[in-house]
C-alpha positions in Angstrom: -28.1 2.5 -24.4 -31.2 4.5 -25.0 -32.0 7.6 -22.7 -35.6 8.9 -22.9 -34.7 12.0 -21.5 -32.0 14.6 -21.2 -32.0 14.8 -17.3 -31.6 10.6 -17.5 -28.4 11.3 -19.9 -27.3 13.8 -17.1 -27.8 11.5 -14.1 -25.8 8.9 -16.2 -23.1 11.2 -17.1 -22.9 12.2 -13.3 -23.3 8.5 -11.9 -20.4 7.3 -14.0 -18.2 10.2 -13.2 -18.5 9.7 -9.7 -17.5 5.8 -10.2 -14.6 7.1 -12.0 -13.5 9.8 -9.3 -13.9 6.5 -6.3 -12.2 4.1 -8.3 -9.4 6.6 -9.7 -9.0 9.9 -8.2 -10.8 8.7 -4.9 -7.4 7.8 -3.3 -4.5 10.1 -4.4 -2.2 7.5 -4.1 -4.2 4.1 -5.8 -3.3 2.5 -2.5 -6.1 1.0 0.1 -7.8 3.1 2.4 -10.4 1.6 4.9 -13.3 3.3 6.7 -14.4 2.4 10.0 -17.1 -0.6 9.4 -15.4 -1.6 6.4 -14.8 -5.2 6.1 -11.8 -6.8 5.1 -11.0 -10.1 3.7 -7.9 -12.3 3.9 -6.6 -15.3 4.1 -3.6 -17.1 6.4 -0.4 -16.0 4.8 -1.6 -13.2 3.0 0.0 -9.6 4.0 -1.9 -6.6 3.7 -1.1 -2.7 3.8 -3.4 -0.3 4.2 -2.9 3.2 3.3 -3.6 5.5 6.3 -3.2 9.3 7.4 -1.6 9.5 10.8 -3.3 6.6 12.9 -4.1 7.1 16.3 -5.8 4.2 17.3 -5.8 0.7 15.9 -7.9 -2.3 17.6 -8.1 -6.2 16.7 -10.7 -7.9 18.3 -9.5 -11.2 18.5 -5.7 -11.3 18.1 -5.8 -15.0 17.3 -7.7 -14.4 14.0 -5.0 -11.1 12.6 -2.7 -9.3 13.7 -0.9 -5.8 13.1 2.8 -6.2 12.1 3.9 -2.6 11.5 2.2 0.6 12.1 4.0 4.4 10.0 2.2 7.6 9.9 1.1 6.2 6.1 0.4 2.4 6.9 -0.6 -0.1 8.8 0.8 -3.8 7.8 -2.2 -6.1 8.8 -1.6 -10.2 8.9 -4.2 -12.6 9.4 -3.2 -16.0 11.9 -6.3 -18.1 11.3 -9.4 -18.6 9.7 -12.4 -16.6 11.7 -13.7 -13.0 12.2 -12.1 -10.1 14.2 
């Protein structure tokens, strides 16, 4: 990879490190952690956990589609029912 220009190397060098930092040091723990508006797939049968701090509020829209099977102060243990959105 060629770089024309030093301020191109530097906005590579600073791009990459902030891939590094979300992929690795982004989430302390390497678990999960969803935003509000983030989407999530899965599939019937599948379990997933999501790494949370202190929930206050969780909502499924359509409690046919998924389903929430345990809620701690660190995660919330979603399962989907059937195939649709929610």
């Amino acid at each position: 990879m060629k770089f024309q220009k030093l301020s191109e190397f530097i906005k590579f060098v600073i791009r990459l490190l902030v891939i590094i930092w979300l992929l690795v040091l982004g989430n302390g723990n390497m678990g999960y952690t969803a935003d509000i508006g983030e989407e999530l797939k899965l599939y019937p049968g599948e379990v997933k956990i999501i790494s949370v701090n202190n929930p206050t509020r969780i909502a499924i829209g359509n409690p046919e589609i998924a389903d929430v099977i345990r809620v701690t102060k660190n995660e919330i243990t979603l399962s989907p029912k059937n195939v649709g959105t929610t």
